[in-house]
N, C-alpha and C positions, 0 to 999 in steps of 0.2 A: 732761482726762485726759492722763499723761504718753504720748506718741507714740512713743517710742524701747522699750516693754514689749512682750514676745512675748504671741504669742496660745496658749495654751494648750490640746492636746487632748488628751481624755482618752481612751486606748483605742489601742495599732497596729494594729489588724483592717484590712481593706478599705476602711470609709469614714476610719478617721482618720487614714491615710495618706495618702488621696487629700485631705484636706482639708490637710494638710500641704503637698503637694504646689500645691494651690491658692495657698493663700496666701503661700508661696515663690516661686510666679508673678508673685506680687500686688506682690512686693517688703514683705512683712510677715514677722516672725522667728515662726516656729512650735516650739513646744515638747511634743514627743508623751511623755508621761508610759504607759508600759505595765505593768501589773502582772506582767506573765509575764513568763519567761528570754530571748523571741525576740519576732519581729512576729508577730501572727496567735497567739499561742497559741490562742485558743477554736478557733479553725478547725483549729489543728495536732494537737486531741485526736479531730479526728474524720478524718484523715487517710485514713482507708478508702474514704471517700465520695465518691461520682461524683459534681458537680453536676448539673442537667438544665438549666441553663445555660450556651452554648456560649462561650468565651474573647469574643468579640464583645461580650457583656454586661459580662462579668467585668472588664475593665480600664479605669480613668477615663482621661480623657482627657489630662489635667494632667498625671498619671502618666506616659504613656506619652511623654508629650513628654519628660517630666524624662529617662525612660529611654532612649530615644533616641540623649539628648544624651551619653549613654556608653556608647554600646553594646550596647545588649540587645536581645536578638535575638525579638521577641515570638511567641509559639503560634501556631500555625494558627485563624484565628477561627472556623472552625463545628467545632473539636475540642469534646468535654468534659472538662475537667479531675476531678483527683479534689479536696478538700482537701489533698490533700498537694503535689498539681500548685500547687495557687491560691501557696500558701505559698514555695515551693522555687523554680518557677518566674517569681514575680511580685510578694512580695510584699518577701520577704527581698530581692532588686534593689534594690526600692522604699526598704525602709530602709534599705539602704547607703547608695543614692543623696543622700539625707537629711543621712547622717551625724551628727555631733553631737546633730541636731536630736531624736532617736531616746532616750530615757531607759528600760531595762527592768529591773524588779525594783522599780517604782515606783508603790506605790500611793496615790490619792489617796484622803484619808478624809474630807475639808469644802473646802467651794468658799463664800466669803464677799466682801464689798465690805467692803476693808480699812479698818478701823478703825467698820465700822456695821454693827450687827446689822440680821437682820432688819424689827425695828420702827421703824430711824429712819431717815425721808425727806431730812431737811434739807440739802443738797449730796450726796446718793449717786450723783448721774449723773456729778457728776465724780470719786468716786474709783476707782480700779482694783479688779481683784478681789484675793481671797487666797486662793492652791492652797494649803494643806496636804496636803505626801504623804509615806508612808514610805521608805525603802529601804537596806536592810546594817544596821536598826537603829536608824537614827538618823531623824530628822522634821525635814523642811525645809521653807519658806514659798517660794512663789514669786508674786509681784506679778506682775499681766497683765491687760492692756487689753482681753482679750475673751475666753471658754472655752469650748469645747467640745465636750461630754458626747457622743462616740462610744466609748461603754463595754459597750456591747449590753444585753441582756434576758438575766440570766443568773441568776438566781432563778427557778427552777420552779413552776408552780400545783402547789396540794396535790393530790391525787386523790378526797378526800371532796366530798360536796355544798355547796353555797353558798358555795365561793370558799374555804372553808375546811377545815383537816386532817381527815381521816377520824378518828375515837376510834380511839388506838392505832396510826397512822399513825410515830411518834416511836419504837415498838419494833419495825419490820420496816426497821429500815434494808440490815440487810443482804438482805434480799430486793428492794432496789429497785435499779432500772437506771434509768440517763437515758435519752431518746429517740432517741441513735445508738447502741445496742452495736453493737461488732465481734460478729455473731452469728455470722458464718463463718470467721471469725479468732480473733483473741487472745479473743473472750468465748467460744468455741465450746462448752467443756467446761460451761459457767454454765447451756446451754440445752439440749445432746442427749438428747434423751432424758428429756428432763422437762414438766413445764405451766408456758406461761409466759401469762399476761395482757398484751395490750395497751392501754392505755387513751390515747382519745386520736381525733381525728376530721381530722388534719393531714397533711402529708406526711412528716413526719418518726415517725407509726404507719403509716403506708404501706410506709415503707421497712425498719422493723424487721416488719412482718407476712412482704412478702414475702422476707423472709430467712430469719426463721423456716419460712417454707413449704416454702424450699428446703431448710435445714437437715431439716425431717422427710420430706421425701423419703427421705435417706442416713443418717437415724440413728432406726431405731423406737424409737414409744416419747414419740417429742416431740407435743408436742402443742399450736396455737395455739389462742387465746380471744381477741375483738376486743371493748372495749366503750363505745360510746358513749352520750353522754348524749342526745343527739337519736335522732329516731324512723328517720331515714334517712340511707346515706351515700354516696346522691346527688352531693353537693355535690365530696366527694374525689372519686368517680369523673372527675367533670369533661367536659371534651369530646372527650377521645378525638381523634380524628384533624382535629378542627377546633381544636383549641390548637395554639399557634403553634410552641411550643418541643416538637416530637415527642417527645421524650424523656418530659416532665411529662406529656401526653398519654396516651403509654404505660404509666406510673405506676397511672394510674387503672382503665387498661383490664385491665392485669395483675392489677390486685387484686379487679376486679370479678371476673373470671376465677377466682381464690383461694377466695373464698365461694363461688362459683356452686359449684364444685366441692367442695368440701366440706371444701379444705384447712387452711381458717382459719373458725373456728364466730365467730358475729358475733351480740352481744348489743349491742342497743338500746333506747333508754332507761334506760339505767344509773344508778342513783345508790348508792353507793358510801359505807355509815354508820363500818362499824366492820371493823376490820385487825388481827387474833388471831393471833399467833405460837404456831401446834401443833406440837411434833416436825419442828422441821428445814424447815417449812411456813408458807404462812400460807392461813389461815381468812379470804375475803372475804366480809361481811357488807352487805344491801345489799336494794335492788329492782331490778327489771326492768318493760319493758314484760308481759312474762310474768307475771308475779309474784316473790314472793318471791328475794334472789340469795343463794346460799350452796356457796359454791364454794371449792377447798383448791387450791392453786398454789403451785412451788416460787418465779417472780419474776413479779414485777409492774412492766413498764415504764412510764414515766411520761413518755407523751408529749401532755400536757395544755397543753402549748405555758409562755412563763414570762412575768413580767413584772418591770417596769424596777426596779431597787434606787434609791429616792430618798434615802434616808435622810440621806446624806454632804452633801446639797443644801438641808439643812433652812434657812440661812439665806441662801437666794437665792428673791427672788422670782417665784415660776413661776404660770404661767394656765394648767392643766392642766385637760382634759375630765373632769370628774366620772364619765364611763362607761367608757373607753378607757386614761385617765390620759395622753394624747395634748396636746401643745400644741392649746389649745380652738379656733384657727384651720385647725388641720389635722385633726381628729377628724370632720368631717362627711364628708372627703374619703375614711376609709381606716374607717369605721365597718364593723366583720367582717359585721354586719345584713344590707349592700346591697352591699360590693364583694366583689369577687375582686382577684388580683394585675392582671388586665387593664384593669380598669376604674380605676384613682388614674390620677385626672387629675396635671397635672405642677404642682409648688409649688414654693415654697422659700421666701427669708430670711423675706419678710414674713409666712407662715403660720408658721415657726418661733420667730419674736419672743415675748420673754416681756417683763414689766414693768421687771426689771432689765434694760436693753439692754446687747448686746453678750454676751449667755449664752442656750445654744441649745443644744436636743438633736438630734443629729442621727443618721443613720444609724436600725437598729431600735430603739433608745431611744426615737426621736421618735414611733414608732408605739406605745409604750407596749403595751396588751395586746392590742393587733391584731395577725393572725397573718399578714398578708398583704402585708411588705416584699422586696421584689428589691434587689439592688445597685444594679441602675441608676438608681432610686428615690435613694439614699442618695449617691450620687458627682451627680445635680444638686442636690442639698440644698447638699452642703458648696462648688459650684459658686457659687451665690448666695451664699449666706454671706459667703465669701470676697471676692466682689465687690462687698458691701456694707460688708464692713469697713476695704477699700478705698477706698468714699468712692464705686465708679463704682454709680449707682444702677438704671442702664438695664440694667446689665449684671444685677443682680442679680435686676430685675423680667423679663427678658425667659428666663422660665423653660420650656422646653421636655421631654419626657418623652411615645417611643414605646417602649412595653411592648409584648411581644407579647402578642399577647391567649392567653385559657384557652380560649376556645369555650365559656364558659359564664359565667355570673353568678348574683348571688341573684336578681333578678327571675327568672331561665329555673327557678332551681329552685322559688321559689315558685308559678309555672302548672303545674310537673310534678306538683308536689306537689296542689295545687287542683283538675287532672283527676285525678287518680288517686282521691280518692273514701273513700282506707281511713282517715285518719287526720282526726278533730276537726279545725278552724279551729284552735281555741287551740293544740293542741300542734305544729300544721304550724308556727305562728309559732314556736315555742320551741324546734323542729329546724334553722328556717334560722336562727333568732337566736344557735344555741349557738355562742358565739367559741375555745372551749377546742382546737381542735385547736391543734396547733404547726403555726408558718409556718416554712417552707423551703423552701429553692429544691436540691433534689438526690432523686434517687432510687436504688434499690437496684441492685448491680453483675449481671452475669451475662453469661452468654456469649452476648449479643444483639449484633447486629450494631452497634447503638447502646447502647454501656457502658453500666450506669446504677449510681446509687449511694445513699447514705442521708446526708443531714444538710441544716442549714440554713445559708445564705451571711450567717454573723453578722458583727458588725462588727468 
């Protein structure tokens, strides 16, 4: 394959700058194709949001050197940023520093091995690939030696049962919110004083609950409803004061706090058939552990966590976990079943290798519908990568990755659940196995001595 082609990433968030930044290290030409007007747009729409990861986490290390080297003056490492900090503060640097290297308003729609579809074997290792992307209009081809897919998870799961749309889901759009509103801000008017639905078992229903909570404090009238598809929400609660990241810790404790009190009503076992647009409303149809659901709410947030857009990929051949949709090397390691954020051991290139070599997903993509990706996770991904595509192989095999831990895991919540005696064998297994919460790394703002915010640290 020709040597002198750039390597290709899809996506300016967090990790694909930092893979940028790697392979510019590497003395390899990087080419960041971004769909949005700036770096980081997914992260710049949630702008409100506190992470509960402190700058310490939040910046690669490649990066920092690049920035460094011009001046930039980096954060306090045990602050927490908001997204609008990550962005304003770190990331927009980042793509300067870059320059050229940086394309926005570029979307790529097919990623191929130029001149071979995906059925033909015969020489495909040595030709390059082919980016097809848009942008001002016009559709341009770009040739390149290696791509990679730091585009995040930005397709939402439906809110109906079995992975698929509730009946009727398609006519309450406008009753639906994503998993971060500004509920205390710019969406305020959307929730005061109304019923709003959470659904969702993640941090990122975490962080919309306790917002909502606060918001009905100061405006009667409001009203939160919590509802998950597992029998117990355990698992968010978390470890409280034995997680490592205090902040996420807190997260859990607060909201247990919420229900204990009766400020957020929490319905478990949820499944979720049919979605009626009544008068300005919507009619949720459904079950409960209780019985029958049928409940009228003005929104319905949908933080069911999302998973990966392949579509554009159809003609690169990928070894995807049939469960997670996760490269099938790395799915046993980040399987929602058995870890937590605490527990992913450290990986990289060789667990990210698909069949067509030299194309890799990285960052939350790689995790497919696992909802349990940190940054730090995704900056030694693109770390290896980078050092593989290089040629140094030690460099890329010698993978390292200390997360701070949760204070908890599935094993701890499957014993908790085991003693505890109330719930069947089978459905204790289909509460810890439910994957649907959304994965984020942030929790909600307030005037705690440790800021906290809502969203997740996408790529």
């Amino acid at each position: 394959m020709e040597e002198n082609l750039p390597v290709v990433v899809i996506g300016a968030g967090p990790v694909g700058l930092a893979a940028a930044a790697h392979l510019h290290e590497r003395g390899l030409e990087p080419l960041v194709l971004e769909s949005g007007a700036g770096p980081a747009a997914a992260v710049a729409a949630w702008g409100h949001v506190r992470l509960f990861s402190p700058w310490r986490y939040d910046v690669d290390a490649a990066a920092r050197r690049l920035l460094t080297r011009v001046g930039w003056s980096e954060p306090e490492p045990d602050a927490l940023p908001t997204g609008a900090d990550l962005v304003d503060r770190y990331l927009v640097p980042l793509a300067a520093a870059l320059g050229d290297a940086v394309r926005y308003g570029a979307r790529v729609v097919a990623v191929a091995r130029d001149g071979a579809d995906r059925t033909r074997s015969h020489g495909r290792a040595a030709r390059p690939y082919l980016v097809r992307w848009t942008a001002g209009g016009a559709t341009y081809e770009t040739r390149a030696r290696a791509v990679l897919d730091a585009s995040g998870t930005s397709t939402p799961n439906p809110l109906g049962r079995s992975g698929l749309p509730a009946l009727g889901e398609d006519r309450v759009g406008e009753h639906l919110a994503g998993p971060l509103p500004d509920v205390l801000g710019a969406d305020r008017a959307r929730f005061a004083g109304r019923t709003t639905l959470v659904v969702g078992r993640g941090h990122s229903a975490a962080n919309a609950l306790l917002s909502l909570a606060e918001l009905a404090r100061d405006e009667p009238g409001t009203r939160v409803l919590w509802a998950i598809r597992g029998t117990s929400p355990r698992r968010l609660y978390g470890g409280g004061t034995d997680d490592e990241l205090p902040a996420r810790g807190l997260l859990g404790t607060r909201l247990r706090d919420a229900v204990d009190s009766g400020a957020v009503e929490l319905l478990t076992r949820v499944a979720i058939d049919r979605l009626e647009p009544v008068d300005g409303t919507v009619r949720v149809h459904g079950t409960t552990g209780a019985g029958p659901l049928d409940l009228t709410v003005d929104t319905l947030v949908n933080a069911t966590g999302s998973r990966p857009d392949l579509g554009f990929l159809r003609e690169v051949r990928l070894d995807l976990d049939p469960v997670v949709e996760a490269p099938r090397a790395l799915a046993p390691l980040i399987d929602p079943n058995v870890h937590s954020c605490g527990t992913v051991p450290a990986h990289g290139e060789r667990e990210l290798a698909h069949p067509d070599d030299g194309f890799y997903l990285v960052g939350s993509k790689a995790y497919g519908r696992a909802p349990t990706f940190l940054l730090a996770t995704g900056y030694e991904q693109v770390r290896s990568v980078a050092a593989a595509l290089a040629g140094d192989r030690a460099a890329a095999d010698a993978v390292e990755l200390a997360l701070p831990a949760t204070g908890v895991c599935s094993s701890d919540l499957a014993l908790a659940a085991s003693a505890d005696g109330t719930v069947p064998a089978a459905e204790r297994a289909l509460a810890l196995a439910d994957p649907t919460g959304g994965g984020c790394c942030a929790v909600p703002s307030g005037p705690q001595p440790v800021a906290l915010g809502a969203a997740p640290t996408g790529d």
